[in-house]
N, C-alpha and C positions, 0 to 999 in steps of 0.2 A: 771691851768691844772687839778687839783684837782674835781673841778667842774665839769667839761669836762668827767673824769671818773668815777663820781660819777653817772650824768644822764646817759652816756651809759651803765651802768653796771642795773641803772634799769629800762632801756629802753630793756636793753636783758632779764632781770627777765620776764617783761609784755608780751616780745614777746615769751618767753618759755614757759610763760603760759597758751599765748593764744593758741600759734603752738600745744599745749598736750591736751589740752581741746578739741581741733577739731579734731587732729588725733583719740583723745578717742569717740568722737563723730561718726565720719567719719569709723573707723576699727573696725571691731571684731577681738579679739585677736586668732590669732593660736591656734590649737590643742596642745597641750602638752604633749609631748608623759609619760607617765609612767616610772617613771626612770627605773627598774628593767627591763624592757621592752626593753628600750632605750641600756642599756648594754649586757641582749642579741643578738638584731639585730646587734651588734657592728663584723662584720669579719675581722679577719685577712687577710691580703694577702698571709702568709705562711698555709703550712700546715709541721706536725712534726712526725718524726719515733723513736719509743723508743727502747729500749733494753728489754728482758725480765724486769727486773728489775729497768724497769723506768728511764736506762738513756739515752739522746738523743742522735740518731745515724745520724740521717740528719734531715736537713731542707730544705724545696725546697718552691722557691714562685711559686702561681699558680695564683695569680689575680696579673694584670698587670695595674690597673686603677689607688693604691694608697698602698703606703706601710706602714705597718702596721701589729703591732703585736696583741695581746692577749690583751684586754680592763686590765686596772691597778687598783685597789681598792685603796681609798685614804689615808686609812693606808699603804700602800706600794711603798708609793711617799714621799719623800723625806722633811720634813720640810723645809730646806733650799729650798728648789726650790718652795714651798709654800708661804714661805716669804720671797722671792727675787720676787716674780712675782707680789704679792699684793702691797708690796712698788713701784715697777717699772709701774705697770699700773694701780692700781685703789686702792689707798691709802683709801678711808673710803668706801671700800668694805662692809665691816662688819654690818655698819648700812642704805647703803641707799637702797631703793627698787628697785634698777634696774637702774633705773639715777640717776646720781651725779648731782643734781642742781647746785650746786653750780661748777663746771667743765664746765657745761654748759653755766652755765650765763661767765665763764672767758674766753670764747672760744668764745663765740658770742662777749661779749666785744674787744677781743683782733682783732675778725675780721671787727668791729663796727669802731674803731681807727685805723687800717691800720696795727695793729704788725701781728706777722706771729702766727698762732693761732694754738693752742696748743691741745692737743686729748684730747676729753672728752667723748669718748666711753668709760663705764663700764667695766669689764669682763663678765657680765651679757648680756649686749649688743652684745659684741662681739660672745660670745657661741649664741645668739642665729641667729648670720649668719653663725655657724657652723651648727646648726641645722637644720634653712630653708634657704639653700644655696639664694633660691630667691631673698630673702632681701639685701643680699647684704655681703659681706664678708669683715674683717677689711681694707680698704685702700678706700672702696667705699666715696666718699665725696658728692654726693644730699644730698640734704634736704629732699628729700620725703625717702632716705633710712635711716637715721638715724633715721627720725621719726617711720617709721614702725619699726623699731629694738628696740625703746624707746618702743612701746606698745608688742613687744614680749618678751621685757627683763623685762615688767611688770607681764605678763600671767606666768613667769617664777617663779620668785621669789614667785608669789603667789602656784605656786604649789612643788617646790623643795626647801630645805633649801643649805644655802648656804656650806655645808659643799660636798653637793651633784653638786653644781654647781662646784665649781672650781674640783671635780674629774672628770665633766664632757666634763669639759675648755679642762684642760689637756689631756684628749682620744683624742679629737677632731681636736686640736689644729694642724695645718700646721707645720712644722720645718723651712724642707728646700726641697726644689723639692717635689718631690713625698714622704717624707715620714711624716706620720699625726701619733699621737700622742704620748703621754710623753715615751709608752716603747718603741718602733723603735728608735724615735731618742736619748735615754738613749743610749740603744746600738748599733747604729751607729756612735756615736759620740767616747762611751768613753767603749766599750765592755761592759755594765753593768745595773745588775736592777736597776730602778727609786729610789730605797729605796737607793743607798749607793752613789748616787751624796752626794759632797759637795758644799760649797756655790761658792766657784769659780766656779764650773762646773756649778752649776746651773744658775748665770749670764749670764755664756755665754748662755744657753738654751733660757732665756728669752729676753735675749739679738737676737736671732734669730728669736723669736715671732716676733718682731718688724720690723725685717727686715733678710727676708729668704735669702736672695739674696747677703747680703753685704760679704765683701771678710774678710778671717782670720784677715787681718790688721784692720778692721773696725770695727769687731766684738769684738777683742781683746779690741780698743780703748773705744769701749761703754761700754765694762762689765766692764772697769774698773770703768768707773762713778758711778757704782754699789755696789762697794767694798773697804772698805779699801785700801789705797794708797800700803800698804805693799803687800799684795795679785798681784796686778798688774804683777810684775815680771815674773810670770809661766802662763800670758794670751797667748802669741803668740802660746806655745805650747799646750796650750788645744784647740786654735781656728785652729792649723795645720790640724786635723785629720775630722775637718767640711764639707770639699768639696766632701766625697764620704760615700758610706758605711764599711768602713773598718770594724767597731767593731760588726758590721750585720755578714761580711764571717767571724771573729773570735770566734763569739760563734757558728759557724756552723759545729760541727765536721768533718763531709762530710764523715761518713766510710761507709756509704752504700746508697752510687748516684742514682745506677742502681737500685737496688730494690725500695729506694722510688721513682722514677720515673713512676713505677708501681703501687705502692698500694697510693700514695699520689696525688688525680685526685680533692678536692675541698678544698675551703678556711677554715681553721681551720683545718683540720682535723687532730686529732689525733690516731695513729695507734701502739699498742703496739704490739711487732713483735717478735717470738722465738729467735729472735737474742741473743746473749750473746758478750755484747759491749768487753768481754776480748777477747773471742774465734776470735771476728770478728779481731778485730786489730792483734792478733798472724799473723792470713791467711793473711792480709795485708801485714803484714811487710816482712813474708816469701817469697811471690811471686814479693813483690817492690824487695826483696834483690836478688832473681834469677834473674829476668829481670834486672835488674842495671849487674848484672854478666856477664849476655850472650850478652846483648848489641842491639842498636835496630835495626845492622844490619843483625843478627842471627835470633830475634823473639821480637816484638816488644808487645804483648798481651798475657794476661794469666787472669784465673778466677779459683774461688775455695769456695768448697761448703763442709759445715759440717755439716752432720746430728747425731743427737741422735738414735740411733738404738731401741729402748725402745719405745720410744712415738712419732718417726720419726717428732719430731720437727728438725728445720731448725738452726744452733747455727751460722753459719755464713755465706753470700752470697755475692762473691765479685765478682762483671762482670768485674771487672779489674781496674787498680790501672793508666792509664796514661802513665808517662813516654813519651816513642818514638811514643808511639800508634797515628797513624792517622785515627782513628775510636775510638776515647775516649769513645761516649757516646755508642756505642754499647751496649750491655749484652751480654758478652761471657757465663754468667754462663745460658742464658735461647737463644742462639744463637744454631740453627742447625748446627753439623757440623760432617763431617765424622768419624766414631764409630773407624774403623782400628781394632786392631785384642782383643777389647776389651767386645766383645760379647763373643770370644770363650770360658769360663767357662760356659754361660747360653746354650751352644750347649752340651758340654759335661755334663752339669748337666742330660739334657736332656736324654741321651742316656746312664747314668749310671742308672739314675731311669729307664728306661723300660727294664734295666739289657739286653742289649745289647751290653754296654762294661763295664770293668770293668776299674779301675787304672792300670791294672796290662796289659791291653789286649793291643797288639800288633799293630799299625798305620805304615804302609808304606811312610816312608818319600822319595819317590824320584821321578823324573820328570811324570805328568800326562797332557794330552791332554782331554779337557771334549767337545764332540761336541754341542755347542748351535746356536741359529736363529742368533747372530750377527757370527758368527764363532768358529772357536777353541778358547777356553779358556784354558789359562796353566798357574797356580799358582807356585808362585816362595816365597822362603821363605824372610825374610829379608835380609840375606845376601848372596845370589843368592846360598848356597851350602846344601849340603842335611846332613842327616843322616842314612839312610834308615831304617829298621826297629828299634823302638820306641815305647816304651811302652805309653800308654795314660798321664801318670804321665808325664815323659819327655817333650812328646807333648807339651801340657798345659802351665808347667811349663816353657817353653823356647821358648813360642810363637811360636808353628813351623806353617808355612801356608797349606801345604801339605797334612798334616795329618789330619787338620782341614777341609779342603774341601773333603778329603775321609767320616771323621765320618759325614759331611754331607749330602756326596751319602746315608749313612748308616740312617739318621734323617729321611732326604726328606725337600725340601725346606718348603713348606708351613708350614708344623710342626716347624719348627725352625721360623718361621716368628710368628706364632701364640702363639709361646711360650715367645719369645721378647716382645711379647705385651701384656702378663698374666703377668711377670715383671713390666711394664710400660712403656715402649718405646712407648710413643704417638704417635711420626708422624711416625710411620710405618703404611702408610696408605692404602698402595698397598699388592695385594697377591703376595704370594711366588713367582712365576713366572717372577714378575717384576724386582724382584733382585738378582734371578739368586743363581750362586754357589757361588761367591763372597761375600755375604749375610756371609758366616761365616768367613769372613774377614774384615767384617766392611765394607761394602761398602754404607751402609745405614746411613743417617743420623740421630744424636740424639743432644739432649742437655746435659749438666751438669748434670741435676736436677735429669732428668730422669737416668742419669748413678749412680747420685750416690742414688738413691730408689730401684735400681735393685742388685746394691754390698750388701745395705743393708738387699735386700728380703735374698740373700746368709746368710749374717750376723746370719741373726732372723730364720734360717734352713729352709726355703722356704717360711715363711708368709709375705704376703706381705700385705699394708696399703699404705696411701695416705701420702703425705709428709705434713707438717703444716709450716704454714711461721706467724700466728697472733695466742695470745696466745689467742682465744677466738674460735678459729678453732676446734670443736669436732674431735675426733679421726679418725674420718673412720673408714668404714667396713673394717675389715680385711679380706684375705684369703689364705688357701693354694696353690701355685704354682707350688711348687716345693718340692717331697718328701723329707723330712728333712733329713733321710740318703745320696742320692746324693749333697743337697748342704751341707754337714759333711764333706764328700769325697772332694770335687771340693776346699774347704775352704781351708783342711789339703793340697792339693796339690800344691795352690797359695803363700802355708806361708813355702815351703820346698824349703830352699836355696839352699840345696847341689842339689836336682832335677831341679835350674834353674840354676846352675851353666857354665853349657856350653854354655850358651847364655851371662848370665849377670855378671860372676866372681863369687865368693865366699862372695866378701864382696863388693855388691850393694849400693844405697843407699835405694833400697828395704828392705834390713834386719836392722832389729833393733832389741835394747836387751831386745824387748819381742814378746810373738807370736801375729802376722800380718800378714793377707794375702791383694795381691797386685798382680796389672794389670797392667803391662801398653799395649798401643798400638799407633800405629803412622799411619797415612793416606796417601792415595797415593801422592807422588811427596810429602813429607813433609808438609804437610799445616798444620794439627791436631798431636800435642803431647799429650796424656792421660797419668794420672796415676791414679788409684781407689782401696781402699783398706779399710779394715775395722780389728778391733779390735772385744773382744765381745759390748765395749763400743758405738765405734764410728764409723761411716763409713766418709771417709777423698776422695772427689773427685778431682781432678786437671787437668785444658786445659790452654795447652802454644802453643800458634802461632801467625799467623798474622789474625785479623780480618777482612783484605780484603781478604785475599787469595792465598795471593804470599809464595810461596813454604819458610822455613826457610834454616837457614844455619847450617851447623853443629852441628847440635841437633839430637842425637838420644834418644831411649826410657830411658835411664837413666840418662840424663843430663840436658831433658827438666823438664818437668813435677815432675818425681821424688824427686829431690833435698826438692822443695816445699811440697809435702805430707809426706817427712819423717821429715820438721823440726816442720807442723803440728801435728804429730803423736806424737812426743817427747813430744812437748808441751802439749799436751790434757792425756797424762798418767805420767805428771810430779809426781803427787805423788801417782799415784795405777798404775804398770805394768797392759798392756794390756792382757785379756786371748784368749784362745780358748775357742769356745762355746763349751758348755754341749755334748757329744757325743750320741747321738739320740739312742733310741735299736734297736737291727737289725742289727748293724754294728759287723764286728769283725776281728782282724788282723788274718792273717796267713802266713806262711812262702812259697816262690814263687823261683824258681830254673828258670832265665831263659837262656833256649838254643839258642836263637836265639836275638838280638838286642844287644848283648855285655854287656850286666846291671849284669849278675852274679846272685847273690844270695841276698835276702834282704824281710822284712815281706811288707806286703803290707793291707791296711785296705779293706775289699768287705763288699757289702749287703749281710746278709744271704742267702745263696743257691747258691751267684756264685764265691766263693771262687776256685781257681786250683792252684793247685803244682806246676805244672810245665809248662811251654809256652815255643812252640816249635811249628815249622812251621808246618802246616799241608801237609801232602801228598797229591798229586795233586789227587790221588783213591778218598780221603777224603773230597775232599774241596767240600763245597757247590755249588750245580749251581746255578746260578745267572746269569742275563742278562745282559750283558752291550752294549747293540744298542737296542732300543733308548737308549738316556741318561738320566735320571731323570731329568723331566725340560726342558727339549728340545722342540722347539716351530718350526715346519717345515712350510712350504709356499705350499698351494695350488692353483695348476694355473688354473684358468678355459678355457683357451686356450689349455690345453692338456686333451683329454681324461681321463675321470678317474679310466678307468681299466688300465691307464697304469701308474697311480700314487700310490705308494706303499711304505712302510718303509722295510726294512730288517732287519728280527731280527737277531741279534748275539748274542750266550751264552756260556759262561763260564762251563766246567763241563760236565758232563756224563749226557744226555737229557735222556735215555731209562727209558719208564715208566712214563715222565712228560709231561705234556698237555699248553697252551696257552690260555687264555680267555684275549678278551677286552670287557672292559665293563661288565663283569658279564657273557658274551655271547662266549660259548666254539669256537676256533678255531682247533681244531685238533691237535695231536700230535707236542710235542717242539722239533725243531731242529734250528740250525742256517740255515739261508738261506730262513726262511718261510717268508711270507710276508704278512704283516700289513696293510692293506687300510686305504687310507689318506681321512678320513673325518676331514670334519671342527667340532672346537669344541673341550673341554677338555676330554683326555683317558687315564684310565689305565688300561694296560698291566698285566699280570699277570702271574708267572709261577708256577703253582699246581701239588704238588706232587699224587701219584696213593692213598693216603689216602685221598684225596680233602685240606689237608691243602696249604698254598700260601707259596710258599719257598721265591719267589720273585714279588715285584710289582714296576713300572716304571710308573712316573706319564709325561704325552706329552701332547703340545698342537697342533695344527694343525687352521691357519690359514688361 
């Protein structure tokens, strides 16, 4: 028998010699790629979002071909898995050039004499059917494949040392399914980098080179032919966790889905984001622990955004945390959705800077009828009952709707519309017109983002900037907005408990034990719960509802939203109370007697010049004229079926007319009375009522269809 194995052993010598001799003859060796080259082209399938401060907030895969993390340097690969893989497939790695002769000739023998023959692919060989897929990949058995991988694992060795081969075995290297090399399946296997496998673990690793496919029991059984008899015992449990990626979703923090879903769009990429991985987890936990509260038959979705007031970086962005939510992936925090009555500080900002009202001035809080092109409009407050007269502070302060839609008559839509969008309210993309008087009711919609840039324009006393979400984001142009004494005024108004005390109790979870101002607002038929509020530090935004759209349950403005921005607020001035901003000059208190609205006596803060003593109803001798038909905003229909001298508006006015005239358009109409009559051209007009000194007491803007 002896004999017998003697001649076929170099009858397979002759025929390997020959067979390489021709291959070398017959092939030009492959290109070879540049190793350093080779490790750049190498992509990930993920791509990664960091925290300011470099720690990882998500990971999201975006190539679906082959899974795979960050190429591994071969100091950060694990000796043990080095030398468990060279023992286990290619024992005199170290000295041959790429073929094992000698494996060869035992392998051709053993298939010469009929045994079942034995793998005499290199690791050299084998990398290089990772390399040029072509050739042939480990399991291939031709003879014309092995031969061309014998002459590329030649091309190989002669241009990369082998310290560079086996780190580039291991990138390359298949596991199991879809994921290809040593760091994916380190941490799908066992949560962890390549460097901190031990030898067990790493058996079973190479034990899965061999065979991707075989099942925990199989794998166990092989790695132990690997290992010491004693080791064996804790195989079952390290081959348990082989069939999926578990240890891939465990180092996946997942605090911020939604945002990387946006900024994470190619393989590799890395993206350091203003995030603040503390700040962000606070906002999580606070809004998972409201929503676990209220339950996901009340509100099943909520999001919450924290800005830096300073550098209007972004500290944390959650579009929502799951739960009950049947729109998980949504983004609530960058999702349009109706504003409710949380615009109405940026209305009354408005009309305290053109010192048209003051905190101290006077809103009729009680039933009004507004005529527009869809019909009567008649605002109702939240909880369908009035107050009637109401100083602006009050207003504000207790969300009245009433009084909001008056100081709007007093604005003019367009103005309020163009003023939301010098804040930042992006998708306001229609003119005033469009949205009507409701407009200072929130009836338009917004995002998050956008709410909480505009608290913050408040915050920073009218300057407003770009929000920053990547720390490599330059500042933006800044600009003024908003006269820094009115938003002074509006700030000091939203952070005075006792002036929203009729609305929201004494002790809300609006107030906290330092100064904050705070918004909230709620949408029609309950869909949208706000709360928005800032410190001098922080501006803290908050939206609880349902994502689809279905009205919530028993959530009003302090039970939805609130809870969450004030356990935010706590946390973010844990160890420096929040302040009030710097009081801008120009402002100054004084002492206000009032006679009418039941408020009494109490100081009150005005822009220089329009401080008064005392407020009290005006005598009807006194009161301003002013028009009320048309309505501001009114949009009328012209018929071309009827004649048009017999198509006309009728003015009504308010007040003592003697001595006051009517212009549209620039263009005099003749002495004001009620009863005169307007021609209905098509086309945008305004109306005008001009006193005998040519000044405009009153202007009406209509449209005519």
């Amino acid at each position: 028998m002896e004999p017998i194995k003697r001649r076929a052993g170099l009858a397979a010598f002759a025929l390997i010699a020959v067979l390489a001799g021709w291959v070398a003859w017959r092939t030009s060796p492959p290109p070879v790629p540049d190793f350093p080259a080779l490790r750049q082209q190498f992509a990930p399938s993920e791509a990664w979002l960091y925290d300011r401060d470099g720690r990882l907030l998500d990971a999201v895969r975006v190539d679906f071909a082959m899974r795979r993390l960050g190429w591994v340097p071969r100091d950060a690969i694990s000796p043990a898995l080095v030398d468990t893989l060279v023992a286990a497939e290619d024992r005199r790695f170290g000295w041959h050039g790429g073929v094992d002769w000698l494996a060869l000739a035992a392998a051709l023998r053993d298939r010469l004499t009929g045994h079942s023959p034995r793998g005499a692919s290199t690791l050299t060989m084998q990398l290089a059917g990772f390399v040029w897929p072509e050739i042939g990949r480990p399991g291939r058995r031709s003879m014309w494949d092995k031969l061309r991988q014998m002459r590329a694992a030649w091309a190989i060795e002669d241009r990369w040392s082998k310290r560079q081969i086996i780190e580039a075995y291991l990138n390359l290297a298949p596991f199991r399914g879809e994921t290809q090399g040593v760091g994916a399946a380190a941490a799908a296997l066992y949560a962890k980098p390549p460097a901190a496998l031990d030898r067990r673990e790493a058996a079973v690793m190479v034990t899965l080179l061999r065979n991707p496919a075989a099942s925990p029991a199989e794998l166990a059984r092989r790695a132990c032919r690997l290992l010491p008899a004693a080791d064996c015992a804790v195989l079952p449990a390290l081959t348990h966790n082989a069939m999926d990626d578990a240890g891939l979703r465990a180092l996946d923090p997942a605090l911020a889905p939604h945002l990387a879903a946006h900024m994470l769009t190619a393989p590799g990429m890395r993206v350091t984001t203003t995030l603040d991985a503390r700040v962000q987890d606070v906002a999580i936990t606070a809004l998972r622990h409201q929503l676990q509260g209220l339950g996901p038959r009340r509100a099943r979705d909520g999001a919450v955004v924290v800005v830096d007031n300073a550098t209007g970086r972004v500290l944390a962005y959650v579009g929502g945390v799951g739960l009950g939510s049947t729109a998980a992936q949504v983004d609530g925090a960058a999702a349009p959705r109706q504003a409710g009555s949380t615009l109405k500080p940026q209305l009354y900002a408005q009309l305290i800077e053109r010192k048209w009202l003051t905190a101290a001035s006077i809103l009729d809080d009680s039933p009004v009828q507004l005529d527009t092109a869809s019909g009567l409009y008649v605002p109702q407050n939240y909880d369908n009952a009035f107050m009637g007269p109401v100083s602006v502070r009050r207003a504000l302060a207790n969300s009245l709707n009433v009084p909001a839609v008056r100081a709007l008559l007093l604005d003019g839509v367009q103005d309020f519309r163009d003023r939301l969008a010098d804040v930042g309210y992006a998708g306001l993309d229609q003119d005033g017109g469009y949205y009507g008087f409701s407009l200072a009711l929130g009836s338009a919609e917004v995002t998050l983002l956008d709410q909480a840039n505009a608290y913050r324009t408040l915050a920073n006393l009218g300057r407003w900037s770009p929000l920053r979400l990547r720390m490599d984001d330059p500042p933006g142009v800044s600009r003024q907005v908003i006269d820094p004494r009115a938003a002074w005024i509006v700030g000091d108004i939203l952070a005075d408990a006792g002036a929203r005390a009729a609305t929201f109790g004494v002790d809300s979870a609006l107030r906290l034990p330092f100064w904050a101002a705070a918004k909230t607002g709620t949408s029609k038929a309950m869909r949208d719960n706000w709360c928005i509020g800032y410190s001098d530090r922080y501006t803290v935004a908050v939206w609880v509802g349902n994502l689809e759209g279905d009205p919530m349950r028993a959530v009003s403005g302090t039970s939805g939203a609130a809870p969450v921005w004030r356990d935010v607020m706590l946390a973010l001035h844990r160890d420096r109370a929040g302040q009030q901003p710097p009081r801008p000059a120009g402002i100054g208190m004084a002492p206000v007697q009032f006679q009418t609205g039941g408020e009494g006596r109490r100081t009150e803060w005005f822009i220089a010049g329009t401080a008064q003593s005392v407020i009290a109803a005006v005598a009807p001798f006194a009161r301003r004229p002013h028009l009320t038909n048309p309505a501001p905003g009114a949009v009328y229909a012209w018929d071309p079926d009827i004649p048009g001298s017999h198509q006309a508006i009728g003015v009504v006015m308010a007040g003592d007319p003697a001595g006051l005239r009517l212009a549209l358009d620039g263009q005099d109409l003749g002495p004001a009375a009620s009863g005169v009559q307007v021609p209905l051209i098509p086309g945008a007009h305004i109306l005008t009522l001009i006193d005998p000194g040519g000044r405009a007491l009153d202007r009406v803007r209509f449209t005519v269809r």
